[in-house]
C-alpha positions in Angstrom: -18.6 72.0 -7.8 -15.5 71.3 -9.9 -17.1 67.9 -11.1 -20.4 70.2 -12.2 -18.1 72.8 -13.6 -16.5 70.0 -15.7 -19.7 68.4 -17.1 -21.5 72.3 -18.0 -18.0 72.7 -19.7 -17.8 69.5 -21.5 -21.5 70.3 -22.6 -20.9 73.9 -24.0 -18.2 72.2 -26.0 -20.1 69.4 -27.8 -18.4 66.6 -26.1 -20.4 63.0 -26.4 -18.4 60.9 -23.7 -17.1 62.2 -20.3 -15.9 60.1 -17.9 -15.5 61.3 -14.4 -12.8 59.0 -12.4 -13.5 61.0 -9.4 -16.5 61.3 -7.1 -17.3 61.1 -3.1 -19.3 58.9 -0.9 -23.1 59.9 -0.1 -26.1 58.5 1.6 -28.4 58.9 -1.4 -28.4 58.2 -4.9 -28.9 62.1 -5.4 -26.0 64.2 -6.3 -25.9 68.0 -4.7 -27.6 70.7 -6.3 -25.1 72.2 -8.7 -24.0 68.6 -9.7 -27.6 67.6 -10.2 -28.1 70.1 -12.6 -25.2 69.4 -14.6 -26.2 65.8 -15.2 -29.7 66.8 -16.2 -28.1 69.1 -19.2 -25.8 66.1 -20.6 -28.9 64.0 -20.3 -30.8 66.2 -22.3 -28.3 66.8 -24.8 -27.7 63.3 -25.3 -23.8 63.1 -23.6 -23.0 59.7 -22.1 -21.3 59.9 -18.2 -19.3 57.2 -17.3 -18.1 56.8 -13.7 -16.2 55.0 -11.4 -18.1 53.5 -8.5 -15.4 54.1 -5.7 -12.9 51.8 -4.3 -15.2 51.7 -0.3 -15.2 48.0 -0.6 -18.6 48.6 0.4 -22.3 48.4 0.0 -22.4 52.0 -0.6 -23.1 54.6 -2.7 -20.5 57.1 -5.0 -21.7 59.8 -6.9 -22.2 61.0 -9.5 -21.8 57.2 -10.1 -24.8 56.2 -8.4 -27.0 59.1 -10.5 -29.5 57.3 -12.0 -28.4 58.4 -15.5 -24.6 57.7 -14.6 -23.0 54.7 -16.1 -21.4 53.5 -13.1 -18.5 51.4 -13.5 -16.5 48.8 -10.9 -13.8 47.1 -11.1 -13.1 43.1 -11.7 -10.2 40.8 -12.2 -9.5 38.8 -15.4 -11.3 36.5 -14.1 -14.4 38.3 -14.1 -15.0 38.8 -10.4 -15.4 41.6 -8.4 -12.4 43.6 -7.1 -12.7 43.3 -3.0 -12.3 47.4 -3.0 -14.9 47.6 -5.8 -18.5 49.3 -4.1 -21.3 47.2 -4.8 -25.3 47.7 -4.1 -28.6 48.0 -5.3 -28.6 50.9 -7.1 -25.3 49.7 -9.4 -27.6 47.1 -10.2 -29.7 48.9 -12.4 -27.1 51.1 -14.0 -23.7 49.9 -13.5 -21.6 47.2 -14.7 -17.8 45.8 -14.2 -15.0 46.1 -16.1 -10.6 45.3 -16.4 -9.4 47.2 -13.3 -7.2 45.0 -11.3 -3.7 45.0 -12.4 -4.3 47.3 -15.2 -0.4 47.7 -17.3 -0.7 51.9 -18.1 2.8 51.5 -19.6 6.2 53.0 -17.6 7.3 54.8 -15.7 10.5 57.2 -15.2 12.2 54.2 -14.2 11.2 52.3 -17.5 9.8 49.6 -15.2 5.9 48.8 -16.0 3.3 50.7 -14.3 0.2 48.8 -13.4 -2.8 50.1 -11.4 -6.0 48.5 -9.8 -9.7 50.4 -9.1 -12.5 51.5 -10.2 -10.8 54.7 -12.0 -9.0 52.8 -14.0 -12.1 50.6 -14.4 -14.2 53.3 -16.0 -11.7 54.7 -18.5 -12.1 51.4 -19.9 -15.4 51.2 -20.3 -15.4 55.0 -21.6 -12.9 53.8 -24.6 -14.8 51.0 -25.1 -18.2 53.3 -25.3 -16.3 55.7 -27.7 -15.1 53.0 -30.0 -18.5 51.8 -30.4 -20.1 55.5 -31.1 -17.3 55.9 -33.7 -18.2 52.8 -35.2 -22.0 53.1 -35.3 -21.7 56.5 -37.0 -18.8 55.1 -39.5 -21.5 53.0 -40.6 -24.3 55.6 -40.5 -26.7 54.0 -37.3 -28.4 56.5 -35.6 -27.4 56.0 -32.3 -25.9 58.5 -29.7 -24.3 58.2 -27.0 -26.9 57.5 -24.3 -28.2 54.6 -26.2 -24.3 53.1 -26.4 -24.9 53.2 -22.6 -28.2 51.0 -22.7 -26.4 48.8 -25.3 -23.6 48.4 -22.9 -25.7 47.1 -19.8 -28.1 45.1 -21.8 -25.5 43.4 -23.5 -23.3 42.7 -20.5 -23.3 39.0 -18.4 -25.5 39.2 -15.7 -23.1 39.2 -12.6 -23.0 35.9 -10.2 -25.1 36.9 -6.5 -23.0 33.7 -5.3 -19.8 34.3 -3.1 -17.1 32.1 -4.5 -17.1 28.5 -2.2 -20.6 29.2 -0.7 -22.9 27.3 -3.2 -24.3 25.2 -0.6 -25.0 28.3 2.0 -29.0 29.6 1.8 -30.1 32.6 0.6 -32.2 33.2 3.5 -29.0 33.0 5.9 -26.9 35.1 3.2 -29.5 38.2 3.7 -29.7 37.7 7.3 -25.3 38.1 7.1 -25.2 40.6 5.0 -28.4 42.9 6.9 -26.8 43.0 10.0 -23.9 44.2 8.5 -25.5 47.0 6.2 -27.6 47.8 8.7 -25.9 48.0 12.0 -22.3 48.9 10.9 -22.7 50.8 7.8 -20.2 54.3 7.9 -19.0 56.6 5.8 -15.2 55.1 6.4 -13.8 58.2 7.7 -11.4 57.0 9.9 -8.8 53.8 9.7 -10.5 51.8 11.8 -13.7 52.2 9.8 -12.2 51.7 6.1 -10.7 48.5 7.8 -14.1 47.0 9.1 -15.7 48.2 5.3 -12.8 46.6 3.5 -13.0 43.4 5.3 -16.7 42.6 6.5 -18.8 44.7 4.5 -17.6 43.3 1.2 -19.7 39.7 0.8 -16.3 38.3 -1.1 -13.6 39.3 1.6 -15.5 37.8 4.5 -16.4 34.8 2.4 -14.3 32.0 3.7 -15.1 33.1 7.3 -18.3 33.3 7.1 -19.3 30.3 4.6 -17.4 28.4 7.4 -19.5 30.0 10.3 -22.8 29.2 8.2 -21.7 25.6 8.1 -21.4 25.2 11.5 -24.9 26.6 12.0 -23.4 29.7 13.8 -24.8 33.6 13.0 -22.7 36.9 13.8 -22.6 37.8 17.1 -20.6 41.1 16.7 -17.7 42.7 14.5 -14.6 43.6 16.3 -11.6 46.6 14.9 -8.6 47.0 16.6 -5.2 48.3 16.0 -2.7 45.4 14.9 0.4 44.9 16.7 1.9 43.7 13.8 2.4 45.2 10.3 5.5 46.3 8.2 6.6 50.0 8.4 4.9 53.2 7.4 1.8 50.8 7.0 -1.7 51.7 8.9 -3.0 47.6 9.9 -5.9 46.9 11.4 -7.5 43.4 12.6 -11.2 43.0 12.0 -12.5 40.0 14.4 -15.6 38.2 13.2 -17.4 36.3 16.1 -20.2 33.8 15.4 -22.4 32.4 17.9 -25.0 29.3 18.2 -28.2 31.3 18.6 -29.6 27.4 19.9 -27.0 26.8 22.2 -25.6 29.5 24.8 -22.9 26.7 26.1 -21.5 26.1 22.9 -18.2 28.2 22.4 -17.9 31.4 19.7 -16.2 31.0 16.8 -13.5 34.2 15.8 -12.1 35.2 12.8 -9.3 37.2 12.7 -7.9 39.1 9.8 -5.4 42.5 9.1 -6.4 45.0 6.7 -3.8 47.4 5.8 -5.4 51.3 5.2 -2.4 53.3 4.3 -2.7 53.3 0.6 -6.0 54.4 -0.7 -7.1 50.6 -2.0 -6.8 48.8 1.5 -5.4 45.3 1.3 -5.7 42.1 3.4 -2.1 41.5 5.5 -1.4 37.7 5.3 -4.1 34.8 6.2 -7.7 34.9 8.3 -6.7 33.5 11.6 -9.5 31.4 13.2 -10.5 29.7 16.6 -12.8 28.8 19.5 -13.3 30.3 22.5 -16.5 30.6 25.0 -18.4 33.9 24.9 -19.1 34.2 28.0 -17.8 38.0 29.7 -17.9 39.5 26.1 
């Protein structure tokens, strides 16, 4: 409601640009009925939304950034990839692109020591300055362009983002879907609780479960199951918890499992991985 009381509001007032660093998790791409309808008037009146895909780490959806008419934004680091808390999915595909939100320097604090800040939030504000800039420019020079086709410029003109996981060039596609099904498929939550922000932060998310599983993939192994558990270890007023991996040889029930162990840390609202993936063998059998 407040988010659809924000848009009808920046409507009445003529604004062209709103961006909305905000948002919740849904099932759908559709937003609720009050919402809905607000994105429908700045669509007919022309008014560019910009907003932040959420900071899941997940194939999952965020709205209103998932709103078909939304320009979603996520997050990457200067190097151009994706943020590990940056959502991903189909739907972002077709309206959504990345942008400078890992690290971000917002300027000082009270302490006069420098403020940075990593997400999608911050992620979007960039792309809405960057959005408004052009619409300043365009009608400095007299184009007739508004602000809905500064959106199309934006993701037509944008690189096309790599489907590769960094070190896993020489993995098949066909075993990549197979990965990444099962997970979507069979673990997929609304990350609710610790335990399930800690399995969507570190297996859901192709890039933070890369090294594990382009390992697994080499040794011609397939996931068997995911494992979350509370960690034993972690520094204070901290939330950890380890996410265990195990791979299997679906040709070979006498072959030991392969586990990967790693700590995800859910106290802050972008989780973060707690020191190195642990990995080892071990048979499978009693699991």
């Amino acid at each position: 409601m407040d988010i659809a009381r924000a848009l009808q509001m920046a409507a009445e007032r003529g604004v062209a640009i709103v961006n909305v660093s905000a948002g919740q998790r849904s099932s759908t791409t559709e937003a609720g009925e009050h919402l809905e309808a607000a994105l429908e008037l700045c669509q007919r009146r022309r008014i560019l939304v910009v907003a932040a895909a959420g900071n899941d780490g997940c194939a999952c959806l965020h709205v209103p950034a998932a709103a078909p008419t939304v320009l979603a934004v996520g997050a990457m680091d200067d190097a151009g990839r994706p943020h590990a808390a940056s959502n991903w999915g189909a739907a972002y595909g077709r309206n959504g692109i990345l942008a400078p939100g890992v690290d971000l320097e917002l300027g000082w604090d009270e302490g006069n020591a420098d403020r940075r800040e990593t997400g999608t939030s911050y992620a979007a504000a960039v792309v809405t300055g960057v959005a408004a800039r052009l619409l300043s420019e365009a009608r400095r020079r007299g184009y007739d362009i508004d602000p809905v086709d500064i959106r199309q410029i934006l993701l037509d003109s944008a690189d096309t983002c790599a489907a590769a996981v960094p070190g896993t060039d020489d993995i098949p596609d066909g075993t990549f879907f197979n990965f990444l099904s099962r997970v979507y498929d069979e673990l997929r939550n609304f990350g609710l609780s610790p335990e399930d922000r800690a399995l969507n932060f570190a297996a859901t998310n192709a890039y933070q479960a890369a090294a594990a599983f382009a390992d697994a993939a080499r040794r011609k192994l397939e996931l068997y199951r995911i494992d979350v558990r509370k960690s034993p270890i972690c520094r204070p007023d901290s939330d950890c918890w380890d996410v265990q991996l195990v791979m299997f040889d679906p040709e070979n029930d006498r072959r030991a499992g392969r586990f990967y162990r790693c700590t995800v840390d859910v106290s802050e609202v972008l989780p973060v991985t707690v020191g190195r993936t642990r990995e080892w063998n071990a048979p499978l059998t009693g699991l």
